[in-house]
N, CA and C atoms as a LAMMPS dump frame, in Angstrom:
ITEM: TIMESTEP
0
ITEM: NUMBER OF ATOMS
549
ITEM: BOX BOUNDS ff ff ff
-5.0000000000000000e+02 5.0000000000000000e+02
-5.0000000000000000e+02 5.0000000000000000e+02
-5.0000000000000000e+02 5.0000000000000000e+02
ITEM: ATOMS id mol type element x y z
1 1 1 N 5.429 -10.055 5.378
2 1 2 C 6.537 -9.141 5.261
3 1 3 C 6.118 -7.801 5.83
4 2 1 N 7.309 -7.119 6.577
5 2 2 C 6.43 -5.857 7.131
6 2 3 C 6.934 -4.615 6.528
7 3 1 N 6.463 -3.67 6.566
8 3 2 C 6.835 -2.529 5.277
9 3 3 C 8.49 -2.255 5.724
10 4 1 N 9.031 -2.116 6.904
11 4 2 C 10.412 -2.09 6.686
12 4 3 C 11.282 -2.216 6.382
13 5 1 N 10.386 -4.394 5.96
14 5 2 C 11.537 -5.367 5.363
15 5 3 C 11.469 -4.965 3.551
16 6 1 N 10.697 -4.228 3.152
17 6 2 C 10.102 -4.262 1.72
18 6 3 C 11.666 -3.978 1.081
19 7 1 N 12.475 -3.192 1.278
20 7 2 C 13.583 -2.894 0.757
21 7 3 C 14.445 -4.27 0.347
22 8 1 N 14.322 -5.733 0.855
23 8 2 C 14.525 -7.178 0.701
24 8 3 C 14.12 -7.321 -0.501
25 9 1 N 12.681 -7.257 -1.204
26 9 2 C 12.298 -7.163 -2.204
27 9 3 C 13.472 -6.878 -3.511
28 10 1 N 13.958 -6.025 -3.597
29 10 2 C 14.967 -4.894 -3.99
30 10 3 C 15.534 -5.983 -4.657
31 11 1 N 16.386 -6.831 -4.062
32 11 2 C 17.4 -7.454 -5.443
33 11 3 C 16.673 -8.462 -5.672
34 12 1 N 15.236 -9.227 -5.737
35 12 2 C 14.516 -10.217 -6.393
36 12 3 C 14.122 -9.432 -7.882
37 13 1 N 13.869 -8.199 -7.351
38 13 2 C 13.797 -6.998 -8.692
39 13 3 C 14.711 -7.446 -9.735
40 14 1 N 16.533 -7.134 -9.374
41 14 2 C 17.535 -7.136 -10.185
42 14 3 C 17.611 -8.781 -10.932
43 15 1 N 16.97 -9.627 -9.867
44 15 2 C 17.586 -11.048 -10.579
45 15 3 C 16.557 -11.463 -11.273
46 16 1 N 15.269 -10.349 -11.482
47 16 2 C 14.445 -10.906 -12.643
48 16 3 C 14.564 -10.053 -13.964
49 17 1 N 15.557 -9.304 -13.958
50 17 2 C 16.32 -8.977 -15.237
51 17 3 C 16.288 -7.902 -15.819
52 18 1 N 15.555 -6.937 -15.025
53 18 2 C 14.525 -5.524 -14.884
54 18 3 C 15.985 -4.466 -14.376
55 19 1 N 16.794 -4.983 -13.84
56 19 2 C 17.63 -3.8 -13.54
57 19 3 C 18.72 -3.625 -14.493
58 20 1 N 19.495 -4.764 -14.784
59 20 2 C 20.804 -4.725 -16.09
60 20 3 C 19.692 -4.825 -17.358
61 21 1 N 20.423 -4.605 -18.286
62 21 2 C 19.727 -4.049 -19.763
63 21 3 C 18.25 -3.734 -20.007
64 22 1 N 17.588 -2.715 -19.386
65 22 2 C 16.726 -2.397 -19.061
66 22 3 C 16.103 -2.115 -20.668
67 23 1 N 16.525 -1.924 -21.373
68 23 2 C 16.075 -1.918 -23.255
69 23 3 C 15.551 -3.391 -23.699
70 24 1 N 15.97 -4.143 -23.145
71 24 2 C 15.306 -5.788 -23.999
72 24 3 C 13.884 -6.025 -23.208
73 25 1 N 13.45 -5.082 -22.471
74 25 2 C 12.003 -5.324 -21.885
75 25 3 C 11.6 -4.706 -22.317
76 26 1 N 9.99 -4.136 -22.538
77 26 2 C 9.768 -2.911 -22.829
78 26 3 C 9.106 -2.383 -21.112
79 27 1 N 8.76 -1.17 -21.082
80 27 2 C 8.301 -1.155 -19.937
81 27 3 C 7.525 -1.288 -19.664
82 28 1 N 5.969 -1.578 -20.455
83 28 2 C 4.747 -2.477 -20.035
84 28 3 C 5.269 -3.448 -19.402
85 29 1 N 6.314 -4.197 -19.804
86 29 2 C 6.54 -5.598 -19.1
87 29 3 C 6.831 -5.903 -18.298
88 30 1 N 7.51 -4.657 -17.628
89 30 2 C 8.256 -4.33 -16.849
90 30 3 C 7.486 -4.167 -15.505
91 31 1 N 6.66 -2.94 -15.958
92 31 2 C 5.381 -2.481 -14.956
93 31 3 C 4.712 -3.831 -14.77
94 32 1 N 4.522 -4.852 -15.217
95 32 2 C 3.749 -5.857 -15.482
96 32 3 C 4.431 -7.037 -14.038
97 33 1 N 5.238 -7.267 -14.313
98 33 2 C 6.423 -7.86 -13.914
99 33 3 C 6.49 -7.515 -12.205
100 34 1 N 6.298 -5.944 -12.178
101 34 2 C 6.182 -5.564 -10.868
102 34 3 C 5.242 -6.119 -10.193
103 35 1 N 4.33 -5.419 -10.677
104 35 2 C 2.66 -5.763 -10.276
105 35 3 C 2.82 -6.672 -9.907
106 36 1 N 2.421 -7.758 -10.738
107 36 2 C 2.337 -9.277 -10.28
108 36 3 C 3.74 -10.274 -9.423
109 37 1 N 4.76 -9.591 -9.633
110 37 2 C 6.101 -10.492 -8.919
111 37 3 C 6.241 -9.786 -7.354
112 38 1 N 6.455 -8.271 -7.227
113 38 2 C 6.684 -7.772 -6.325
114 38 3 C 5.885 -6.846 -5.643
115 39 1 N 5.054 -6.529 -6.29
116 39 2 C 3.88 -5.604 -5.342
117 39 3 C 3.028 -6.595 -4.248
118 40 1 N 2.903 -7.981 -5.321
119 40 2 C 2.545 -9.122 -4.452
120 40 3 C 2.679 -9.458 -3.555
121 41 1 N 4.56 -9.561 -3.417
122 41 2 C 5.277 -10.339 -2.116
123 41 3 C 4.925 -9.411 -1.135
124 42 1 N 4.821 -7.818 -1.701
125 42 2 C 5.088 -6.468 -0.161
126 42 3 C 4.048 -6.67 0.095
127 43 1 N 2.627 -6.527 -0.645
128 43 2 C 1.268 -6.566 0.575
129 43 3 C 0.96 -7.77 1.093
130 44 1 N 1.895 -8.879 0.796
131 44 2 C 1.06 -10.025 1.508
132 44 3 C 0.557 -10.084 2.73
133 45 1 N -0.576 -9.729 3.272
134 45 2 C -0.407 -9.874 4.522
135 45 3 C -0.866 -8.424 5.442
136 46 1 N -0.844 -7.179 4.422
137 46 2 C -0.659 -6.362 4.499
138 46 3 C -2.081 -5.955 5.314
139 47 1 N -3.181 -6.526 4.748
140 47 2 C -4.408 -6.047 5.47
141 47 3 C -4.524 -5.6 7.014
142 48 1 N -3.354 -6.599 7.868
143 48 2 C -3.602 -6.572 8.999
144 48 3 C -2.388 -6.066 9.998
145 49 1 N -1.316 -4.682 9.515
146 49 2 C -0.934 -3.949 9.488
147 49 3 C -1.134 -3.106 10.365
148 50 1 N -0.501 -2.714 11.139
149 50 2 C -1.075 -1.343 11.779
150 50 3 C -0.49 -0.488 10.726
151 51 1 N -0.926 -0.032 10.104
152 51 2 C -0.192 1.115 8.851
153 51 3 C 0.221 2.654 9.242
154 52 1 N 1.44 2.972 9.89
155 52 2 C 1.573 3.804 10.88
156 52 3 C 2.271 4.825 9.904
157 53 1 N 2.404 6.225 9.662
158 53 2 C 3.131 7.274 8.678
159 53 3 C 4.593 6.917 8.518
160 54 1 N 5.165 6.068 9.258
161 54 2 C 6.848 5.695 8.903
162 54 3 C 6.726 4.552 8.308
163 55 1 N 5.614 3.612 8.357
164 55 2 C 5.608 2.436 7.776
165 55 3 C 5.249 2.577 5.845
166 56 1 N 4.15 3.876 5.666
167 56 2 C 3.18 4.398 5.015
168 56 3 C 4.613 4.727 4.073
169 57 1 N 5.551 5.574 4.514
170 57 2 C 6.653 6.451 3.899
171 57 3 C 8.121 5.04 3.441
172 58 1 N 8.042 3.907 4.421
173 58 2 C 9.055 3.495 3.623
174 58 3 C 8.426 2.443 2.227
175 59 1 N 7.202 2.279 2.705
176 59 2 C 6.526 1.38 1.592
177 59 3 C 6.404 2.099 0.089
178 60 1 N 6.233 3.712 0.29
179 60 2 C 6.04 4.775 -0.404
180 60 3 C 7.483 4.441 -1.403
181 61 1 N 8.562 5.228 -0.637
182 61 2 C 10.178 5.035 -1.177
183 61 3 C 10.167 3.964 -1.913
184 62 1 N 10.154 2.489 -1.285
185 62 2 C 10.756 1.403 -1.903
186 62 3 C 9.548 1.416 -3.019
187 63 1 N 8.39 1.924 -3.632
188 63 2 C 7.806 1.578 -4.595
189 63 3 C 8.171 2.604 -6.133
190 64 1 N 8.833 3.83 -5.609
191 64 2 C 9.42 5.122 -6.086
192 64 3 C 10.451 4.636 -6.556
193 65 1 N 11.43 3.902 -5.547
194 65 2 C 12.899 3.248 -6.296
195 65 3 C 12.325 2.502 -7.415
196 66 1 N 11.681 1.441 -7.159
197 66 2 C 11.402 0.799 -8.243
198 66 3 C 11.168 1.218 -9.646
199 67 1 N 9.733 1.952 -8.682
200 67 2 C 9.459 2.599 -10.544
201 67 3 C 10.413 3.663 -11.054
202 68 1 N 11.292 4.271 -10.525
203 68 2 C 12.561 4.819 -10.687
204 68 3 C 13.575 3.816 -11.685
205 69 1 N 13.685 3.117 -11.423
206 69 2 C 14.672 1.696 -11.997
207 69 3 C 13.525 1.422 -13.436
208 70 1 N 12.724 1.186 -13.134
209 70 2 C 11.397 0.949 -14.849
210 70 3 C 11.678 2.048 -15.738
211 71 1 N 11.209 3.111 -15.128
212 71 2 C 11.254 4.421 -16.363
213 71 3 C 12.196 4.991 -16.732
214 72 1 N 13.78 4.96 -15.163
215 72 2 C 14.702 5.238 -16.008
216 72 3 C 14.726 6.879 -16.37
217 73 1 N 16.198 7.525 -15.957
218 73 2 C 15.892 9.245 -16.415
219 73 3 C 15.566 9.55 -16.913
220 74 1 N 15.951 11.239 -16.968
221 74 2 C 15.116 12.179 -18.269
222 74 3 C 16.733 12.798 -18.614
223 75 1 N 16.171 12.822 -19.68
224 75 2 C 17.217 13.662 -20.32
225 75 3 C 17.08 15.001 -20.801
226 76 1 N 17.128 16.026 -20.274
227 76 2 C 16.881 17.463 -20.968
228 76 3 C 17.75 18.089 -21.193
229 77 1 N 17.514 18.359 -22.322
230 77 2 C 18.939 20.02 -22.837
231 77 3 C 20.185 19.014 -22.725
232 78 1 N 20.557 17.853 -23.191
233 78 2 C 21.731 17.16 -22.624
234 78 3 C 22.367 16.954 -21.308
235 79 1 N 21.319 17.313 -20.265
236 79 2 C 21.652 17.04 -19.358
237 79 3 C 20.693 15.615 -18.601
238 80 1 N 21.24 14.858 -17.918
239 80 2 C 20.641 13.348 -17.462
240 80 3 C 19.839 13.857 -15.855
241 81 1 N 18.96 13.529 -15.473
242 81 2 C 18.608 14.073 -14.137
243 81 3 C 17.112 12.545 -13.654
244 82 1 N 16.984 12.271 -12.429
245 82 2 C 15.825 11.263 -12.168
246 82 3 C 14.593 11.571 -12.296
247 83 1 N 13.657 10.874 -12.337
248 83 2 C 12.239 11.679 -12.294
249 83 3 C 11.921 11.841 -11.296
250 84 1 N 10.901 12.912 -10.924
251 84 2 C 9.906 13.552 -9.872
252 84 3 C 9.181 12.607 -9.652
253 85 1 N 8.621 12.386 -8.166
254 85 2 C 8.087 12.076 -7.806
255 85 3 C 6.472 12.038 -8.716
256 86 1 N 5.951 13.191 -8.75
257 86 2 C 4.63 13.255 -9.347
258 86 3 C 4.855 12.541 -11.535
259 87 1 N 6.45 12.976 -11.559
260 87 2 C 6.499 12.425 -13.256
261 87 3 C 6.311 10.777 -12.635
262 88 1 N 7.053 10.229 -11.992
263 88 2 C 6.293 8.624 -11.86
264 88 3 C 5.461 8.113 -11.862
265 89 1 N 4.401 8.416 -11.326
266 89 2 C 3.065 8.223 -10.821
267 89 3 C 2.454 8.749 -12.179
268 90 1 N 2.631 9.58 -12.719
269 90 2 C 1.149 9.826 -13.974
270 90 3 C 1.939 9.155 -14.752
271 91 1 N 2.939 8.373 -14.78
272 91 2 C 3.942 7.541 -15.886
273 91 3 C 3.377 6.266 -15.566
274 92 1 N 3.287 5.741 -14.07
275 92 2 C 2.712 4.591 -13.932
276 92 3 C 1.093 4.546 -13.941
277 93 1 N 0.477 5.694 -13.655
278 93 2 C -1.166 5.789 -13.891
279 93 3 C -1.753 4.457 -13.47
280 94 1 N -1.662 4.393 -11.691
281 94 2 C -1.875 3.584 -10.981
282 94 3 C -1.769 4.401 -9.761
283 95 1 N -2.692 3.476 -8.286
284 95 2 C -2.183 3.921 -7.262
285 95 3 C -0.739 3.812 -6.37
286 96 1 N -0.836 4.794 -5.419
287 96 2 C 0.354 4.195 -5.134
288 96 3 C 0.342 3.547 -3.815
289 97 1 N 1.221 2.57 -3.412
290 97 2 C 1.378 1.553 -2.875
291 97 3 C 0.882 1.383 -1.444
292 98 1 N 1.121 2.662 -1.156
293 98 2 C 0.18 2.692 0.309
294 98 3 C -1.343 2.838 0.481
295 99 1 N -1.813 3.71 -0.79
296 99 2 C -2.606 3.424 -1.441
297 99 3 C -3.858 2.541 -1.46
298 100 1 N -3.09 1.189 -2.189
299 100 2 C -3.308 0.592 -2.507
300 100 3 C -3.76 -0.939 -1.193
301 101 1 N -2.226 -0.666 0.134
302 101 2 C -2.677 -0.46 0.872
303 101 3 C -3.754 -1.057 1.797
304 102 1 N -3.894 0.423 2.116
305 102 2 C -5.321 1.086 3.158
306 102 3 C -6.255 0.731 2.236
307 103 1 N -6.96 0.92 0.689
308 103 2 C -7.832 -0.085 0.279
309 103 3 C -8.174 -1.219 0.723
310 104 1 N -6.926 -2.284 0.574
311 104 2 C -7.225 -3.807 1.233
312 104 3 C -7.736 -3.982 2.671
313 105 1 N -6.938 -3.149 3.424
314 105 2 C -7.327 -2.83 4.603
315 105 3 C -8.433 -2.717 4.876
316 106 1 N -9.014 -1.345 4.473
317 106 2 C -10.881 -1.093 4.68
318 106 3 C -11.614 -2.123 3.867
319 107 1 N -11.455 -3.493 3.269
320 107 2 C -12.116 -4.009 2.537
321 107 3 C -12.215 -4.9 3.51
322 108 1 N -10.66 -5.392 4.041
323 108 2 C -10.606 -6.495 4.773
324 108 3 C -11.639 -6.463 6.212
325 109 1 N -11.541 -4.902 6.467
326 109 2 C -12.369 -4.556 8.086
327 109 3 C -13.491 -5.08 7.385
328 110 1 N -13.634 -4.648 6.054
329 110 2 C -15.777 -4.575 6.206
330 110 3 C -16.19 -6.113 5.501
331 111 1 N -14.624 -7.291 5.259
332 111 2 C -15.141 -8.723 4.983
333 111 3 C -15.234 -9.243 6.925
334 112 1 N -14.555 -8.789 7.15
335 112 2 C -14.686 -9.497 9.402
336 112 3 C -15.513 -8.899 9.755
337 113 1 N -15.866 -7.883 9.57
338 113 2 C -17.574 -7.087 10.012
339 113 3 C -19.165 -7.917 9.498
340 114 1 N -18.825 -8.52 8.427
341 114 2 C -19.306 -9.514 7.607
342 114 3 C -19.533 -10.99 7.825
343 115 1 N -18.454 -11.165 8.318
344 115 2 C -18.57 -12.935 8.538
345 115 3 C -18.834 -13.219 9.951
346 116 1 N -19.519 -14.384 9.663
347 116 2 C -20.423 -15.107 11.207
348 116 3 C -19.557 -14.964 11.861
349 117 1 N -20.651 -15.109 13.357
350 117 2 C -20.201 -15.063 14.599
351 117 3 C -19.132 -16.066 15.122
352 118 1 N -19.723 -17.331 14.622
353 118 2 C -18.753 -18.298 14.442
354 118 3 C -17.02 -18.616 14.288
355 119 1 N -16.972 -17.367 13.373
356 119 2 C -15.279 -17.384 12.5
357 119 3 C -15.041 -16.942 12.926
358 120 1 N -13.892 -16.926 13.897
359 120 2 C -13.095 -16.259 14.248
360 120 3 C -11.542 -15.479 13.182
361 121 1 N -11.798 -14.216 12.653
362 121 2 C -10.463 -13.949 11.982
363 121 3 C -9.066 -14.039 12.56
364 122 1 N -8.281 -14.187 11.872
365 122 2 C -6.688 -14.452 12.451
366 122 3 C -5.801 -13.029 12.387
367 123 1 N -5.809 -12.544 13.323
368 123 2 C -5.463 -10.967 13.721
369 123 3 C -4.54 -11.211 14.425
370 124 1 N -2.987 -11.568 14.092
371 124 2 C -2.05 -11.205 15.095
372 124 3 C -1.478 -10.213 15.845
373 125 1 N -1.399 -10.559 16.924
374 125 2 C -0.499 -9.306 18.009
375 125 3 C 0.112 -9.757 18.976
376 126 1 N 1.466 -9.142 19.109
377 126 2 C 2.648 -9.631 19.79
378 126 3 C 2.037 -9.372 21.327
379 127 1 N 2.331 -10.404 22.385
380 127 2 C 2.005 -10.16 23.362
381 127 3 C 3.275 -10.561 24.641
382 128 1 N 4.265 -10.963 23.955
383 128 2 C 5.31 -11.534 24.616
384 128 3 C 6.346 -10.025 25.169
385 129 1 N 7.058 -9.667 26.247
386 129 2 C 7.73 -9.434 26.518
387 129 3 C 7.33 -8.257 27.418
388 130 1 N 7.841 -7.219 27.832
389 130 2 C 7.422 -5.998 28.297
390 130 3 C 7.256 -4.887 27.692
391 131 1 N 6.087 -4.19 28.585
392 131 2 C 5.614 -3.204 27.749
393 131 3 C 6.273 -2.091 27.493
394 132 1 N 6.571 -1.693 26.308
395 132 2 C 7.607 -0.274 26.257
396 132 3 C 6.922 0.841 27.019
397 133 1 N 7.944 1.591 27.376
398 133 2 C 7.515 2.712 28.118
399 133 3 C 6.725 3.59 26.844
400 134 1 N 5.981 4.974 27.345
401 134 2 C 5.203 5.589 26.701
402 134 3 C 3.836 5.201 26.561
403 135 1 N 3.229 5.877 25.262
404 135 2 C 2.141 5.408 24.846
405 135 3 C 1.971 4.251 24.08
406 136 1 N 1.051 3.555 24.516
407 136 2 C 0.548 2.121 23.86
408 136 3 C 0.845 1.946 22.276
409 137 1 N 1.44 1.237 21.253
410 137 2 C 1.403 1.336 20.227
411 137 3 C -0.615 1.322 19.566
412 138 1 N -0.806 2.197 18.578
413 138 2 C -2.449 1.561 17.949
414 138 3 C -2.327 0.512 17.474
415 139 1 N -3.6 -0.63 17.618
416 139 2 C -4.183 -1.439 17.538
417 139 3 C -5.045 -1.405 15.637
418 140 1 N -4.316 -2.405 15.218
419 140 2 C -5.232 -2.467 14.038
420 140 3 C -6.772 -1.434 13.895
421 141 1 N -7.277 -2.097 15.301
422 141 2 C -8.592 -1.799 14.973
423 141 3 C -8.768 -0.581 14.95
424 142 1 N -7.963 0.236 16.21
425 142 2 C -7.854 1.982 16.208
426 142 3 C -7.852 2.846 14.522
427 143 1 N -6.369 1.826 14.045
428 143 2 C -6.329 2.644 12.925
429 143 3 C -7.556 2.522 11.549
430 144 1 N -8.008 1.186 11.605
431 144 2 C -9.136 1.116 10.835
432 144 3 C -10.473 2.36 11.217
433 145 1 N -10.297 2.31 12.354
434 145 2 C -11.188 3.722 13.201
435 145 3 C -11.14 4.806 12.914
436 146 1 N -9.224 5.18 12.821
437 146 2 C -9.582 6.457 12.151
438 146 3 C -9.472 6.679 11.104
439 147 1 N -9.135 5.929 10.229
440 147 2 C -9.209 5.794 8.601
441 147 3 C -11.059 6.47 8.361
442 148 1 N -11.555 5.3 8.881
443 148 2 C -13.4 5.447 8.236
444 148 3 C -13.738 7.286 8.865
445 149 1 N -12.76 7.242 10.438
446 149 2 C -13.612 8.563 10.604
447 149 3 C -13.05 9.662 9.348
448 150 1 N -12.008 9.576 9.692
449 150 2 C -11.243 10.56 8.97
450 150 3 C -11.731 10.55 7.435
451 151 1 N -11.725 9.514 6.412
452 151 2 C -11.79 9.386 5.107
453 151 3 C -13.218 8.915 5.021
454 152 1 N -13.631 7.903 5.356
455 152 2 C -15.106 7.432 4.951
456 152 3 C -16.233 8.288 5.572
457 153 1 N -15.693 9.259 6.219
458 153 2 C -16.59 10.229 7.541
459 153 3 C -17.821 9.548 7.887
460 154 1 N -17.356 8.28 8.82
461 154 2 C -18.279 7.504 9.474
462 154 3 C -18.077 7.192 11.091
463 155 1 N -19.126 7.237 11.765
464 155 2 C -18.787 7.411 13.179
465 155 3 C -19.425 5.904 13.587
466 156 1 N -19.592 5.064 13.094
467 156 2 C -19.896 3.594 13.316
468 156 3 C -19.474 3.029 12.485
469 157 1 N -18.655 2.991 11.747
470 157 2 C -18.044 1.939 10.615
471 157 3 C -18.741 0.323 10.743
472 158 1 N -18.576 -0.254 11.639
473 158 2 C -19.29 -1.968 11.62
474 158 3 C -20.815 -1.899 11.499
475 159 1 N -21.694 -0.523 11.633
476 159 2 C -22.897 -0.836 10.717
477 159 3 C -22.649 -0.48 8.893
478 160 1 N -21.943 0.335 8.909
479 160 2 C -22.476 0.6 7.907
480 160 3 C -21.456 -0.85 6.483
481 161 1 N -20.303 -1.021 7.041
482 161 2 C -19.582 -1.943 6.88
483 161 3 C -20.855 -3.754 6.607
484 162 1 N -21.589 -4.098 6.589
485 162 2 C -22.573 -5.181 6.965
486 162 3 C -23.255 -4.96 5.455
487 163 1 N -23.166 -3.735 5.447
488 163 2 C -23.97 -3.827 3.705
489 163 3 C -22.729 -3.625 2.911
490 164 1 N -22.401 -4.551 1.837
491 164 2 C -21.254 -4.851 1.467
492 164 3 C -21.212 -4.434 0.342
493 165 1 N -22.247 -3.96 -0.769
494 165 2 C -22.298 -2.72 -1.74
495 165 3 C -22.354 -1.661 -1.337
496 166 1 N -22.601 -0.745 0.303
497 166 2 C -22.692 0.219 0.841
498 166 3 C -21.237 0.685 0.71
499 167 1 N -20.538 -0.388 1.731
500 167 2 C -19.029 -0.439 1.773
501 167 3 C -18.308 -0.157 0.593
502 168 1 N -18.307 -0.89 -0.314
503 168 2 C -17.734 -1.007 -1.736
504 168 3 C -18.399 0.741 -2.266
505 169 1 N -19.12 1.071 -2.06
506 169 2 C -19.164 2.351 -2.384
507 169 3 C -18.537 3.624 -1.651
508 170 1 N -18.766 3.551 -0.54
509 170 2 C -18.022 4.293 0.561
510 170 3 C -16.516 4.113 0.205
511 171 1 N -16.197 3.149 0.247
512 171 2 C -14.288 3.048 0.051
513 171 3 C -13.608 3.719 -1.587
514 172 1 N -14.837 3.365 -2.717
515 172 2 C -14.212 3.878 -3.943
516 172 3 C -14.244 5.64 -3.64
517 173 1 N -15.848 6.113 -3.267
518 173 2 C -15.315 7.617 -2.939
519 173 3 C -14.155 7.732 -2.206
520 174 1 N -13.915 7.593 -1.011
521 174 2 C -12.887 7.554 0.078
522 174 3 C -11.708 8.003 -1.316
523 175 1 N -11.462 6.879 -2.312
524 175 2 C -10.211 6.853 -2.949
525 175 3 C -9.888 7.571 -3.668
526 176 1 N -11.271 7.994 -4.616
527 176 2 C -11.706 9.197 -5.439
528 176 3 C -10.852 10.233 -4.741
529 177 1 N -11.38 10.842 -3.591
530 177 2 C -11.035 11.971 -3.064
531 177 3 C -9.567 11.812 -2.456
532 178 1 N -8.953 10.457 -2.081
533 178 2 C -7.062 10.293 -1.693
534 178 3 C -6.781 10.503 -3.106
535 179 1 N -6.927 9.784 -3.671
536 179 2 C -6.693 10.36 -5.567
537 179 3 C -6.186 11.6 -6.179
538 180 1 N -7.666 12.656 -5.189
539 180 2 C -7.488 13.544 -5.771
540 180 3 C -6.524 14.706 -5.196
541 181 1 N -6.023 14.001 -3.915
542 181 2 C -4.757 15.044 -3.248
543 181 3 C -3.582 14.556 -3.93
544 182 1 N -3.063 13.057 -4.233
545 182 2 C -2.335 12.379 -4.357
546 182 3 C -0.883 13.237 -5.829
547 183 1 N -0.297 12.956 -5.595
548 183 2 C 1.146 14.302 -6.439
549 183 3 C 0.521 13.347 -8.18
């Protein structure tokens, strides 16, 4: 599924019972429900993504609606109003979806950096038709490139990627510090 289509997701939400009488769940179950039913279906697949800032922003939205629909307004002074962006997120006290993401992503680069010469990974890319005018769309691998430079501040990622507790350490800081900009 590609982050555009994620908004499809949307009424598998309503017909698992999460949108009409939103009181006979509680919202652990709810949050629960997500996680495992629909956060599932959107990253399937997701590792191998070019994860581009419009793709990043609608995956963002459609995870906001959702948890929008779980928690449900606020009510102040008698007046009804939606939650903030940042009230969601310390309500759900989790990452968020893009997040979550570019994690799989840099895990997935540093499991193919990893495996024999032999295996070939299954990395699709459209090669059929003509080339749009402009600049070249990036290449998975580009953006995995500038992820590590940019966030892991590494200028060889596939060595340091080979030690696979190195990696696993490098990516939790990386997240630490997206974490710590994050609303």
């Amino acid at each position: 599924m590609s982050p555009e289509s994620s908004t499809e997701s949307y009424p598998a939400f309503a017909r698992i019972g999460l949108r009409e009488n939103p009181g006979k769940t509680s919202t652990r179950s709810r949050i629960e429900l997500y996680k495992t039913l629909i956060r599932s279906i959107i990253i399937y697949g997701s590792e191998n993504w070019t994860f581009t800032k419009k793709s990043q922003n609608a995956v963002d939205n459609f995870e906001r609606k959702v948890l929008r629909r779980i928690f449900g307004p606020v009510v102040r002074e008698g007046k009804w109003r939606i939650r903030h962006n940042h009230e969601l997120y310390s309500l759900y006290n989790d990452v968020a979806l893009s997040t979550f993401i570019w994690i799989r992503t840099l895990q997935w680069a540093g499991h193919i950096v990893r495996m024999e010469k032999g295996r070939i990974p299954r990395i699709e890319e459209q090669y059929e038709g003509k080339r749009t005018v402009g600049r070249p769309r990036n290449r998975w691998e580009d953006m995995v490139e500038e992820d590590t430079t940019s966030l892991l501040r590494l200028r060889n990622w596939k060595v340091a990627a080979r030690d696979k507790e190195e990696w696993r350490g490098r990516i939790g800081e990386a997240m630490a510090r997206k974490l710590a900009k994050e609303p």
